[in-house]
C-alpha positions in Angstrom: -10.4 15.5 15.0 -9.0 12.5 13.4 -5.3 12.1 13.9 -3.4 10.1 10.9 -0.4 8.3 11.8 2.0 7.2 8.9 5.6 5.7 8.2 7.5 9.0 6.6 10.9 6.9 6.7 9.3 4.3 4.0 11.7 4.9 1.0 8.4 4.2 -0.9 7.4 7.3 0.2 3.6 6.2 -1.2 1.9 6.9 1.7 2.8 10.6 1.8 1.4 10.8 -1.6 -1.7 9.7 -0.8 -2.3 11.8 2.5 -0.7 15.0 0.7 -4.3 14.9 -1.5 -6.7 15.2 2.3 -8.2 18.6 2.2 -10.4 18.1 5.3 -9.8 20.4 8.2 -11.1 18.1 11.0 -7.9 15.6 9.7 -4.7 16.0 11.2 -1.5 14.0 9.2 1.4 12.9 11.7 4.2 11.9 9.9 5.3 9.2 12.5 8.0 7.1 11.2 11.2 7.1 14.0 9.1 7.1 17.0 6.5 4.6 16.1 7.8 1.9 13.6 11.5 1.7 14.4 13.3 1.3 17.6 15.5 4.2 18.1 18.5 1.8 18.9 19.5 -1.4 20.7 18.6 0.2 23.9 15.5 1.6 23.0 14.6 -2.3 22.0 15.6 -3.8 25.3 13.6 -0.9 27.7 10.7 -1.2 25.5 10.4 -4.7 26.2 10.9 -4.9 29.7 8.7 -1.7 29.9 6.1 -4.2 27.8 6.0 -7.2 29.9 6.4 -4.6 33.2 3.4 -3.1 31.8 4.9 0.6 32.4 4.5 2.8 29.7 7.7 4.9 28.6 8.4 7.7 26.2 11.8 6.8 25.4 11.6 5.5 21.8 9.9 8.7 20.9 11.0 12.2 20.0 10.0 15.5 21.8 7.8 16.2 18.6 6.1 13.3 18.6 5.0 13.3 22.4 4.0 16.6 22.3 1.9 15.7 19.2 0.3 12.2 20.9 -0.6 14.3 24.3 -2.6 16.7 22.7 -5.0 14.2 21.7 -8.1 14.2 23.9 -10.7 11.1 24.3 -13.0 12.4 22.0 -10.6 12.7 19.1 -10.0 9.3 16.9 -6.8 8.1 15.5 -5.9 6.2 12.0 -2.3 4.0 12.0 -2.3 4.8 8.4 -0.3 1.9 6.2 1.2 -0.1 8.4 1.1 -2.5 11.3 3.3 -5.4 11.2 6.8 -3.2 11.6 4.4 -2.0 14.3 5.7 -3.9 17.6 3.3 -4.7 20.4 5.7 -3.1 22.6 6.2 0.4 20.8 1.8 0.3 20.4 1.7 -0.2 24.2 3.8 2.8 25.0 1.8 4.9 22.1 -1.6 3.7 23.5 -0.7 4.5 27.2 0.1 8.2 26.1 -3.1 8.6 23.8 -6.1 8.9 24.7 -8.2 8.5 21.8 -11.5 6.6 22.3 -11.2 5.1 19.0 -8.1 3.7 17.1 -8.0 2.5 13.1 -5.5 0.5 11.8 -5.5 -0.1 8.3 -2.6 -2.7 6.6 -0.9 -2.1 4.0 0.4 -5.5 4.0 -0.4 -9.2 4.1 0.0 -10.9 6.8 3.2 -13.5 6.0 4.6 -14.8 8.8 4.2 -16.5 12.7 5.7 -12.9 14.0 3.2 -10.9 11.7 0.1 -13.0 13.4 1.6 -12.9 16.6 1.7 -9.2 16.4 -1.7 -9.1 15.0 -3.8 -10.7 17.4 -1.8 -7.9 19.9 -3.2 -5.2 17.5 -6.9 -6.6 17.1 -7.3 -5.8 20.9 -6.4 -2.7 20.9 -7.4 -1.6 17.0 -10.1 -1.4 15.1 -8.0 -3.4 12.2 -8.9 -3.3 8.6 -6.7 -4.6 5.7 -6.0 -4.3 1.8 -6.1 -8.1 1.2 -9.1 -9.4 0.7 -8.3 -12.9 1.7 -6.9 -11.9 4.5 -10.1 -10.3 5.8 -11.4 -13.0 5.6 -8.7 -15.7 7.3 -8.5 -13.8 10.6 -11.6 -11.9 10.6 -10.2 -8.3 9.6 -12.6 -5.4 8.2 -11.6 -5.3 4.3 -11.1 -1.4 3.6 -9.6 -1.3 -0.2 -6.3 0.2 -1.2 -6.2 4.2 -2.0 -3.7 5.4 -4.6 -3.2 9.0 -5.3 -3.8 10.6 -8.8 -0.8 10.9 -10.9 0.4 14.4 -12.3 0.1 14.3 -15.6 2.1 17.2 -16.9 2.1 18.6 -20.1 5.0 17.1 -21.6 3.6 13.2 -20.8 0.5 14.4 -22.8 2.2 15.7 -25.6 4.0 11.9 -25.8 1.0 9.4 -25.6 1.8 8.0 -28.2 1.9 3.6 -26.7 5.0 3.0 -28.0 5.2 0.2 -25.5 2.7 -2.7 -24.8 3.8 -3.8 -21.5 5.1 -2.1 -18.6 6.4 -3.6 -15.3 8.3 -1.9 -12.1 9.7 -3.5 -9.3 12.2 -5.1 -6.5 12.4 -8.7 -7.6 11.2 -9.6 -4.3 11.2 -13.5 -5.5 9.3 -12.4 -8.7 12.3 -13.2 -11.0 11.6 -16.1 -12.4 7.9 -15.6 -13.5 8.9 -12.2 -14.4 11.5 -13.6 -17.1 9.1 -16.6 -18.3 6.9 -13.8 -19.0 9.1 -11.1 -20.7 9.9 -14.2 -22.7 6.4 -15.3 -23.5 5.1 -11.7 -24.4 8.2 -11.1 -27.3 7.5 -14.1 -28.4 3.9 -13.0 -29.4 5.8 -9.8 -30.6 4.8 -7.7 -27.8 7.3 -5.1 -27.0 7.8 -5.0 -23.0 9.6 -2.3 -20.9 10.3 -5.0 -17.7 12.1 -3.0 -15.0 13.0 -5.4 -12.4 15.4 -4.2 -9.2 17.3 -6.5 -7.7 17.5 -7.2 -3.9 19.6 -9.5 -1.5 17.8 -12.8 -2.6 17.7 -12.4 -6.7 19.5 -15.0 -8.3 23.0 -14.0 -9.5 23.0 -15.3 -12.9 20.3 -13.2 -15.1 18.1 -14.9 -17.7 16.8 -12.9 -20.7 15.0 -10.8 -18.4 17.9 -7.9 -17.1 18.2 -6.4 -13.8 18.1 -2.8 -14.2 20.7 -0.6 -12.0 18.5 2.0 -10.3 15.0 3.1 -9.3 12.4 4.6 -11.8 11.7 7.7 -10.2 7.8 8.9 -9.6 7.1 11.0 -12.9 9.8 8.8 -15.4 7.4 6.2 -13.9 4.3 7.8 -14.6 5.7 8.8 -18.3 6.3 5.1 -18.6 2.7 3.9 -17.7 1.1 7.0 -19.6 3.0 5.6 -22.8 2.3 1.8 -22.6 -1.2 -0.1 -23.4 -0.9 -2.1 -20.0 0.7 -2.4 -16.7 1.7 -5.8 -15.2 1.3 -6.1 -11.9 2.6 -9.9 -10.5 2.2 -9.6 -6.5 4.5 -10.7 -4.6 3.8 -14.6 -2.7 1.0 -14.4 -0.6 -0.2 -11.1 -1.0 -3.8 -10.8 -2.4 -4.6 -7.0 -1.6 -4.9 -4.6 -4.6 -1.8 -2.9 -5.2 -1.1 0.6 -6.3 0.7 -0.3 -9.6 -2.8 -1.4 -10.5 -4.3 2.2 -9.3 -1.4 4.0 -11.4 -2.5 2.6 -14.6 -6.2 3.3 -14.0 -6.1 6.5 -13.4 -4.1 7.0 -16.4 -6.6 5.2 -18.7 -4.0 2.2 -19.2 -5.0 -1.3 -19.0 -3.8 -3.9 -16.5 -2.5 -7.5 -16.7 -2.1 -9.3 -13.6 -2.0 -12.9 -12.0 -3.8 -11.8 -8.9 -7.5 -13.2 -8.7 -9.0 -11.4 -5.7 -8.8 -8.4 -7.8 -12.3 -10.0 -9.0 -13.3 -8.7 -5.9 -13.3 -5.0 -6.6 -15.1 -2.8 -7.5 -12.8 -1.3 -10.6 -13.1 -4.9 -11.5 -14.2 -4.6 -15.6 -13.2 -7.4 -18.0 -12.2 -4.8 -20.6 -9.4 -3.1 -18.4 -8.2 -6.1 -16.3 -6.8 -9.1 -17.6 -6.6 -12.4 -15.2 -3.4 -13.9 -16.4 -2.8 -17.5 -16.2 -0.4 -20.1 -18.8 -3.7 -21.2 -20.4 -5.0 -17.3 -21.7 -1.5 -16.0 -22.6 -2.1 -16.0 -26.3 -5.5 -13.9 -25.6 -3.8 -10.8 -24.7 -3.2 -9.4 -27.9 -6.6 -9.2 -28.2 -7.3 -7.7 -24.6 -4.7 -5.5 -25.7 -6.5 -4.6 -29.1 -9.6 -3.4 -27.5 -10.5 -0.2 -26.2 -10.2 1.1 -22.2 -13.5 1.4 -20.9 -13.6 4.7 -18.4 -14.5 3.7 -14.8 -15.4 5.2 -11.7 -12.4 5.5 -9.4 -13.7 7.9 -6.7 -14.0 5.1 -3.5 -10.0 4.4 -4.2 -9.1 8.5 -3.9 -7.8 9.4 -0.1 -10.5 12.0 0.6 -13.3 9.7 -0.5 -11.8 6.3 1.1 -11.4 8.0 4.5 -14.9 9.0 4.8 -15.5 5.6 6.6 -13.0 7.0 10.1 -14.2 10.1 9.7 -18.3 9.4 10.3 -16.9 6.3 12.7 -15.1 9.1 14.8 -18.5 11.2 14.8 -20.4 8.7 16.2 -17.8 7.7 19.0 -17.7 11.4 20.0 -22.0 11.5 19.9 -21.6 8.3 22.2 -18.6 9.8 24.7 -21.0 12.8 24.7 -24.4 11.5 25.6 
């Protein structure tokens, strides 16, 4: 059995999406969030710690669910840390790792690594994990296994269809998350070639307080108004935020939909949807060039490696072997 272990407090709520599309019964999804990303409180923190550097496991940070869940899990079984990592502290993995007794242990980021903390916390993980990560360049500056980002397919109900009519060249969704002022010299860019752009920037505790020509909107774009949005647009922007390299899943969204994508990230050369037809490599130099891209027609891919019961294929014969090895 293959246990997967994901954040289910994430307001992104992404994650849930994905694994809500496994149909394998040998996979088990544990929704993990308050036991195994967050400290339960200020208390929780300071025990774990001491417990850390005392090197004495203790169940205190997780719930009576959870521990029942982890201490069913026998050495021949094999779990995935699905999405996460970094909010993963060495001293909440040492507790989970003393009370699990899987032979083998994925960890799959969903994240770049940013910070002193974040590789702190990862050279912790990489003895205990078998780590993989969505960003490619991060594979290969700390010697991670790359394993591509999975996106789930988009509902598209019968209403959407009924309105495909591209009424809207652009689309973009998103906290600012520093992206404000690129975002703004680009809304202002693409009207000037008379592109008509639906921009829907959030803002967060860092935005700038005085807006440009580019408005903050006041609330989330929920899940199908988003998927309306990209269904009835030619192309999706996606702008990553500083430092991240990894595919994201705005960029999976509009694929599966048939919609093209515009983005400044390079290492999306890299994969495999790569085609020159539905991805555009922005940079100032080719802006001009995207009424064309825009004018040409979406060339239908094959998507199947970046669907959830496809992409975790990889664990799952992994997990098979370990057991064949515990066995013999």
């Amino acid at each position: 059995m293959l246990y997967v272990f994901y954040n289910d407090i994430d307001k992104n709520k992404c994650a849930k999406l994905v694994l809500s599309e496994l149909n394998d019964s040998e996979i088990e999804i544990v929704p993990a969030g308050n036991s195994l990303w967050t400290y339960r409180n200020i208390i929780a923190r300071i025990v774990l710690h001491l417990c850390f550097y005392l090197h004495v496991p203790c169940k205190y940070n997780f719930d009576s669910a959870f521990i029942k869940k982890i201490l069913t899990i026998k050495k021949t079984d094999s779990i995935l840390i699905f999405g996460g990592g970094f909010g993963i502290s060495p001293c909440i993995s040492f507790c989970f790792l003393e009370y699990c007794k899987a032979e083998s242990k994925f960890l799959w980021l969903w994240d770049s690594v940013h910070n002193k903390t974040e590789k702190r916390f990862l050279k912790y993980l990489k003895k205990h994990y078998e780590v993989y990560t969505f960003d490619y360049n991060d594979s290969q500056d700390y010697k991670l296994n790359y394993k591509n980002t999975v996106g789930y397919l988009p509902e598209l109900k019968q209403e959407i269809k009924k309105e495909d009519k591209q009424t809207t060249d652009i689309y973009f969704v998103g906290i600012d998350r520093g992206r404000y002022e690129i975002l703004n010299y680009l809304y202002e860019s693409f009207s000037k070639l008379g592109l008509i752009c639906d921009f829907n920037v959030l803002k967060d505790e860092n935005s700038p307080k005085k807006e440009k020509t580019l408005k903050f909107v006041n609330g989330r774009v929920d899940s199908l108004e988003n998927i309306r949005r990209i269904y009835n647009s030619r192309a999706v922007l996606d702008i990553p935020v500083d430092g991240q390299n990894g595919l994201t899943q705005r960029v999976l969204e509009a694929l599966f939909l048939n919609r093209k994508v515009i983005t400044n990230n390079e290492s999306i050369k890299n994969e495999m949807l790569y085609r020159t037809e539905n991805i555009f490599i922005l940079n100032h130099k080719n802006l001009e060039d995207i009424k064309i891209f825009l004018s040409t027609p979406f060339l239908e891919t094959k998507l199947s490696q970046y669907t959830i019961n496809n992409w975790i294929t990889e664990f799952t014969q992994q997990s098979a072997v370990s057991i064949q090895q515990l066995i013999m």
